[in-house]
C-alpha positions in Angstrom: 37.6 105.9 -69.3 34.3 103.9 -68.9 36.1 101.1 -67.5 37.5 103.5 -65.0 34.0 105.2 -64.2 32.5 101.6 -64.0 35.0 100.9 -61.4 34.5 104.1 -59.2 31.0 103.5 -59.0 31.4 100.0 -58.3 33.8 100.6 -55.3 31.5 103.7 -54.0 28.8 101.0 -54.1 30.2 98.8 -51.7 32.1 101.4 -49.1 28.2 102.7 -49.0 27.1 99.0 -48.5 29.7 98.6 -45.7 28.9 102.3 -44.0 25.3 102.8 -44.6 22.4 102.0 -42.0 22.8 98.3 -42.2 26.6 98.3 -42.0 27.7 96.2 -38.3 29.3 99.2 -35.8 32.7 97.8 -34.6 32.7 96.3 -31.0 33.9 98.5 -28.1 37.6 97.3 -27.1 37.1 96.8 -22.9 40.7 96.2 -21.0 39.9 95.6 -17.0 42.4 95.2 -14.3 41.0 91.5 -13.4 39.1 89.4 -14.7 36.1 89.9 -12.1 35.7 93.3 -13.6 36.0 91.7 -17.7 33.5 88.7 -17.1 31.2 91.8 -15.2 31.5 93.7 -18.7 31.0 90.8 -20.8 28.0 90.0 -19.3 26.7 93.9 -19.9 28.3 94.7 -23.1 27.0 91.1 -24.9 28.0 91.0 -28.2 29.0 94.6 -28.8 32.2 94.4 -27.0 35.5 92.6 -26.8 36.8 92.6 -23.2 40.5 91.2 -22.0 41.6 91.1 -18.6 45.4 92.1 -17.2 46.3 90.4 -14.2 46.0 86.6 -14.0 43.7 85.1 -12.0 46.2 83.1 -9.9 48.4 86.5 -9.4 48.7 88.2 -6.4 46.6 91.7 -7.5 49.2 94.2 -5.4 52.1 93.0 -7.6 51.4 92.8 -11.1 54.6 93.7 -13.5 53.9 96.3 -16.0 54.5 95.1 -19.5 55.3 96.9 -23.0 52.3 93.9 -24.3 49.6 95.4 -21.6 50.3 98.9 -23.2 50.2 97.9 -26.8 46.8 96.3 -26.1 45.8 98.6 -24.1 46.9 101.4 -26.9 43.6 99.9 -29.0 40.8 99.7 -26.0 38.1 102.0 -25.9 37.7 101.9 -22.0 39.7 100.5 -19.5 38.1 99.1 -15.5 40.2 99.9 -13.0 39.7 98.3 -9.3 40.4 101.2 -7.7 40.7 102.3 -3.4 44.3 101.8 -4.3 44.8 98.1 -5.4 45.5 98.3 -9.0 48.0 101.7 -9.4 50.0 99.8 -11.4 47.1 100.4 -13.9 48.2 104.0 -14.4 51.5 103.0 -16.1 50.0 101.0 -18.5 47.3 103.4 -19.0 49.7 106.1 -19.6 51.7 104.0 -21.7 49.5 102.9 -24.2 49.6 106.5 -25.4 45.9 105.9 -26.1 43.9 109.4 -26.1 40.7 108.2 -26.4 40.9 105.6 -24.1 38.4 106.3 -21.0 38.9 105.1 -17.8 36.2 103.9 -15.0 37.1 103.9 -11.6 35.0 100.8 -10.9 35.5 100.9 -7.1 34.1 104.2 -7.0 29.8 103.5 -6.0 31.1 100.5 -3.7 31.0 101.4 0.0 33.9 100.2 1.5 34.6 97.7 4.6 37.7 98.3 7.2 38.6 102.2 5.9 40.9 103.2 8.6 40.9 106.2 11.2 45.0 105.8 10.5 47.2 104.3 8.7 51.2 104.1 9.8 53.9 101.7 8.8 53.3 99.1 11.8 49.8 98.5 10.1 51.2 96.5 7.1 49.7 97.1 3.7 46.8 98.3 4.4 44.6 100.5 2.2 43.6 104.2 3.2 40.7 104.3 1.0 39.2 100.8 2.7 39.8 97.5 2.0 39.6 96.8 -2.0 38.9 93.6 -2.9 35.1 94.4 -3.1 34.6 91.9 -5.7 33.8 89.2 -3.9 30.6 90.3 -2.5 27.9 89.6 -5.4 25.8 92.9 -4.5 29.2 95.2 -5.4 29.3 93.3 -8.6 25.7 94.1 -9.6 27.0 97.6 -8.4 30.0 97.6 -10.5 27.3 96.3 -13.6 25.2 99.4 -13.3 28.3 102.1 -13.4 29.8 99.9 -16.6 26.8 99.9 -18.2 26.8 103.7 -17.5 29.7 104.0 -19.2 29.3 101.6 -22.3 26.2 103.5 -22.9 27.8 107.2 -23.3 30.3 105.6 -25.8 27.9 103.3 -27.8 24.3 106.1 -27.5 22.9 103.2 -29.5 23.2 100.3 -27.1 22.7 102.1 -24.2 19.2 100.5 -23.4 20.5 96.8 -23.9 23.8 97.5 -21.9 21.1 99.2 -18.7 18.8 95.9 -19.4 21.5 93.6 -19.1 22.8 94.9 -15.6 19.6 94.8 -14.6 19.2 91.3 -15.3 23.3 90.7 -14.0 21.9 92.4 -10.9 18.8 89.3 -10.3 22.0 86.7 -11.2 23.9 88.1 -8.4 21.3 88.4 -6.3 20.5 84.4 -7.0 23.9 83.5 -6.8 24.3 85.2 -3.3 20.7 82.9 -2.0 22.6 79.7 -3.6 25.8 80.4 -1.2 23.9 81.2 1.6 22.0 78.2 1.5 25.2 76.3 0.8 26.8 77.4 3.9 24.1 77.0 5.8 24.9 73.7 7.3 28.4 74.5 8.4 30.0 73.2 11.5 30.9 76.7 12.6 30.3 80.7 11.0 34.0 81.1 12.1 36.9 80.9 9.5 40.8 81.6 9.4 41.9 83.8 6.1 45.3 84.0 5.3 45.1 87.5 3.8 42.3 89.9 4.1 41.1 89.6 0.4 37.9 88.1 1.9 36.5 90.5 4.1 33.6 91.5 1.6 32.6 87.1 0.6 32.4 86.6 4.4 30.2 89.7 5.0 27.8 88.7 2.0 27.7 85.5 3.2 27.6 85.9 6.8 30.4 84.0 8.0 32.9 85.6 10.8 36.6 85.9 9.7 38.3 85.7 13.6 41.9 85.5 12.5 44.1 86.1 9.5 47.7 83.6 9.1 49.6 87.1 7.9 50.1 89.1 11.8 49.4 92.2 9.7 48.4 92.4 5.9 51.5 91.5 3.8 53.9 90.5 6.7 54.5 86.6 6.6 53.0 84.1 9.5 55.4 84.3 12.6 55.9 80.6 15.2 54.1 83.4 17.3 51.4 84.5 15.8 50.3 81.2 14.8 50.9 79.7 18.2 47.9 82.4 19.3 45.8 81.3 16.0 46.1 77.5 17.4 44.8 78.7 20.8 41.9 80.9 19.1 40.9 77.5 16.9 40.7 75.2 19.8 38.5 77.9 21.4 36.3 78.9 18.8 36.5 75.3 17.3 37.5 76.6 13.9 37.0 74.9 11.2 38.3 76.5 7.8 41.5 78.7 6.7 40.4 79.8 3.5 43.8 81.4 1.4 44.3 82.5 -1.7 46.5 79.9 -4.1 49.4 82.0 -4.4 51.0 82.0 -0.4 53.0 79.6 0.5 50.7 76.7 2.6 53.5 76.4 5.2 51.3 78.0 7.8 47.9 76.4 6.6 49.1 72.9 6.9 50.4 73.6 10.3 47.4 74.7 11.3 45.5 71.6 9.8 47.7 69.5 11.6 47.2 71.1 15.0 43.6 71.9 15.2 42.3 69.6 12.1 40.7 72.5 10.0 40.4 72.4 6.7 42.4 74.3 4.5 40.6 75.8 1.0 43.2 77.3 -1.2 41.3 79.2 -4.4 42.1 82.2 -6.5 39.9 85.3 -5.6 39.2 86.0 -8.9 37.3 83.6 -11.7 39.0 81.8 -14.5 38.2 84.0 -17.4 36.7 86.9 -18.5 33.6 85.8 -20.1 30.3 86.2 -19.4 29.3 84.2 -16.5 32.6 83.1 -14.9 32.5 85.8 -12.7 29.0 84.7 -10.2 30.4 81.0 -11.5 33.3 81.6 -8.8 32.3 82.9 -6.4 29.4 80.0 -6.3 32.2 78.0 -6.6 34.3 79.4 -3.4 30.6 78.8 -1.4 31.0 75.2 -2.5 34.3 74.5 -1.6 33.9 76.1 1.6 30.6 74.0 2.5 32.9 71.0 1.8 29.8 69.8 -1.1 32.6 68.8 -3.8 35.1 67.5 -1.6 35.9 64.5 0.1 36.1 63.9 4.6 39.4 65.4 5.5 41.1 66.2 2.1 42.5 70.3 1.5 40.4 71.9 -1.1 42.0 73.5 -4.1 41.1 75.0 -7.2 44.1 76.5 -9.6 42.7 78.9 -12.4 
């Protein structure tokens, strides 16, 4: 009987030790969309969460595959990022099939104002997004945006953190800010403020950066380059003297390579989202797309590309 008594008071000892004041809280479980929005919450949640990312970087955001291994993850997070204005409803199946109750969702796209909302939309339009375009991302300012409304949000499920989480977006906000100066005064020397996209995932970098997107290789978002339409893009390079096509790394370079050869742009293929979802890689990229575009890191006349 005393051995047994010992042994209870033993084992209450040490679930007290491990629950009691001192005892380490368990890290919030943060699932995002893409890995912009996970390096964002890395960078604001520090050490008190564990973040993962969906989509690949290299994938094309519109079309990712829902799979049972997204919803068993997701079935243990504590908050999931969603892009939102539309790009990411795939999200909601995965959401909805993790089966996770206490799972809370943020709408990340929702304090970002959004560029090129249409009057209209009607099937000769393409893909394009009612809400506005959605790739908001890639402007530095919506990403010190999208730091205050996580930190928002970290805060009502961890009370105790909730100062540390507001103090780091505050300082994520002056590393945006920084990052945007240090792309802007990379770009400054340019040839031209004039670029070629091959999809509109760009709009909100060339806005930050105030650069002047005059044509896009796809006639309408989502329809593949046509011998016409890039007849009329050669015209408008040789006019406007062109000199960049900046496209994402997974469309074809068919129609960027034709381009190069007829007007001798240069073609920069990179991912618009950063490697990883840790703290940091997030500004790190889109730094990196200012650099790649300023033509710093690569050699007279050779294509830029960077694969995740």
């Amino acid at each position: 009987m005393r051995t047994s008594l010992q042994a209870w008071v033993a084992f209450t000892a040490v679930l007290g030790l491990a629950t009691g004041p001192g005892a380490a809280a368990a890290k919030l479980r943060v699932a995002a969309s893409i890995t912009d929005l996970a390096s964002i919450a890395s960078s604001v949640g520090g050490d008190q969460v564990e973040v993962f990312a969906i989509a690949r970087p290299n994938t094309d955001v519109h079309r990712v595959e829902v799979l049972p291994s997204y919803m068993v993850r997701v079935a243990k997070a504590d908050l999931y990022l969603k892009v939102g204005l539309g790009l990411d409803q795939w999200a909601d199946g995965i959401i909805d099939g993790s089966r996770n109750a206490k799972l809370q969702v943020l709408d990340c796209g929702r304090g970002i104002t959004p560029l090129e909302k249409p009057t209209q939309v009607n099937a000769s339009m393409g893909d394009v997004h009612p809400l506005g375009n959605p790739h908001y991302w890639l402007d530095p300012r919506n990403g010190a945006i999208v730091a205050q409304e996580i930190a928002g949000e970290l805060g009502r499920l961890d009370p105790a953190h909730a100062d540390a989480y507001a103090a780091r977006a505050e300082t994520f906000a002056k590393e945006a800010a920084a990052c945007r100066t240090r792309g802007q005064q990379m770009l400054a020397n340019l040839p031209a403020r004039t670029l070629f996209t091959y999809h509109a995932s760009w709009v909100y970098f060339t806005h930050a950066f105030g650069l002047d997107i005059v044509g896009t290789a796809e006639p309408v978002p989502g329809i593949p380059p046509t011998a016409k339409h890039l007849a009329a893009l050669v015209r408008i390079a040789k006019e406007r003297k062109v000199p960049l096509l900046l496209q994402e790394t997974y469309f074809s370079d068919d129609a960027g390579k034709f381009l190069a050869r007829q007007t001798g742009l240069r073609m920069v293929k990179v991912a618009p989202s950063c490697e990883s979802p840790q703290a940091g890689s997030y500004l790190a990229h889109i730094e990196q797309v200012a650099r790649l575009l300023s033509g710093a890191s690569v050699a007279p006349g050779a294509e830029a590309e960077v694969k995740p």
